[in-house]
C-alpha positions in Angstrom: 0.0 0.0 0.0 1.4 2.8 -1.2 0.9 6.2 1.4 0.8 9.6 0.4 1.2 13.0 1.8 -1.8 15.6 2.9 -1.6 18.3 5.2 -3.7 19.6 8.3 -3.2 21.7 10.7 -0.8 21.1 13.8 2.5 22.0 15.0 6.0 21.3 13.3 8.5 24.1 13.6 8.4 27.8 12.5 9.1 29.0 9.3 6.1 29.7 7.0 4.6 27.0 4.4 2.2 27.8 1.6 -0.7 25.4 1.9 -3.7 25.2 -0.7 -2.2 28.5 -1.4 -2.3 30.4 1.7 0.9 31.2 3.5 0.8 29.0 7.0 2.9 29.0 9.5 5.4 26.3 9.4 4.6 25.5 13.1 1.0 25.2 12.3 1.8 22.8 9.7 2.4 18.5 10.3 2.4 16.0 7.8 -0.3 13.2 7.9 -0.7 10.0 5.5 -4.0 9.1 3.9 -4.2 5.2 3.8 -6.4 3.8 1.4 -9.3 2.5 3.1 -10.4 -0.9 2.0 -13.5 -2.9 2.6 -13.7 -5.5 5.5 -14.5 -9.4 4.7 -17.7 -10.3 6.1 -16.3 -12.6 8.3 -14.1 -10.0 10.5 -16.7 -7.6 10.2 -19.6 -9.4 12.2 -17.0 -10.4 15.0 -15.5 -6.9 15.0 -19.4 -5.6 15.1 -19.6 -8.3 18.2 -17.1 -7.1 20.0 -18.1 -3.2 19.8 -21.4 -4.3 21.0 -19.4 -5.8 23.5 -17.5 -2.9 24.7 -19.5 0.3 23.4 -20.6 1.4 26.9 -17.4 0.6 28.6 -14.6 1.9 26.3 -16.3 2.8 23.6 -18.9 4.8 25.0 -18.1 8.2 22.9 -18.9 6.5 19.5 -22.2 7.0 17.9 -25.2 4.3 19.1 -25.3 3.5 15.6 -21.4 3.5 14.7 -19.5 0.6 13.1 -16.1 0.5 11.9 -16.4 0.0 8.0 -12.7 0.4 6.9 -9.6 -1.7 8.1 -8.3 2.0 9.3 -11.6 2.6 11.3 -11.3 -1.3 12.7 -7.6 -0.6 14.2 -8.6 2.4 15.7 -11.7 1.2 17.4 -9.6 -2.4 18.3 -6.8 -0.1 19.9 -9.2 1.9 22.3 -10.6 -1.6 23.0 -7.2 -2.8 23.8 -5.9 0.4 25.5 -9.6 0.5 28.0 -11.3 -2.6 28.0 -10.5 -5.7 30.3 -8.2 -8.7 29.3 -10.7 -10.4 27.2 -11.2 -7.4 25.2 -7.9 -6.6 24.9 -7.1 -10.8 24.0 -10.1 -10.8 21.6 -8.7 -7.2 19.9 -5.5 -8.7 19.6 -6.5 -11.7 17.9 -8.5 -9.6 15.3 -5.7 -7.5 14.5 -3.1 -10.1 14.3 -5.7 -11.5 11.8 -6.3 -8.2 10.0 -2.5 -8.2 9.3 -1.9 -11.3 8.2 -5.0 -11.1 5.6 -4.8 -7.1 4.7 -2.2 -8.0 2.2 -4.3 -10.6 0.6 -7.1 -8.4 0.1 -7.7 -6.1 -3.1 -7.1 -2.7 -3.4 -10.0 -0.9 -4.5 -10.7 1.8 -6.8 
């Protein structure tokens, strides 16, 4: 997966930068990658939907009623709060989806 460069807003160091053609700041300015998002398999997507059930009013409790992670970005997010506040089973269970996740995300097509 190849990443590319965007900017947003932050801090960095302090010269001054032209972004989308408006001098900025150089200490204003941080670099960020946009990571292609790709579409979850079916499979990881109803146990990741378990688990966020799961854990939505204990660690999860400022996402949307209604949110589920759609992307494998959005998954590894939502996995690491589970892992970084939930209990051992969460974190076990968050674990094992990732380590699945990685071993798969190269398997599965880019889209377009």
């Amino acid at each position: 997966m190849e990443l590319q460069p965007a900017l947003i807003l932050g801090r960095a160091s302090t010269t001054f930068q032209v972004v989308a053609g408006v001098d900025v700041p150089r200490s204003m300015v941080i670099r960020v990658f946009n990571m292609q998002a790709t579409a979850l398999p079916e499979e990881l997507s109803e146990k990741v939907r378990a688990l966020v059930d799961q854990y939505r009013l204990t660690c999860l409790w400022f996402l949307r009623a209604d949110y589920y992670p759609t992307t494998t970005e959005s998954v590894l997010r939502v996995l690491g709060h589970i892992r970084s506040h939930g209990d051992r089973a969460g974190f076990v269970r968050a674990k094992e989806l990732e380590q699945w996740l990685s071993q798969h995300s190269n398997a599965m097509p880019a889209e377009s």
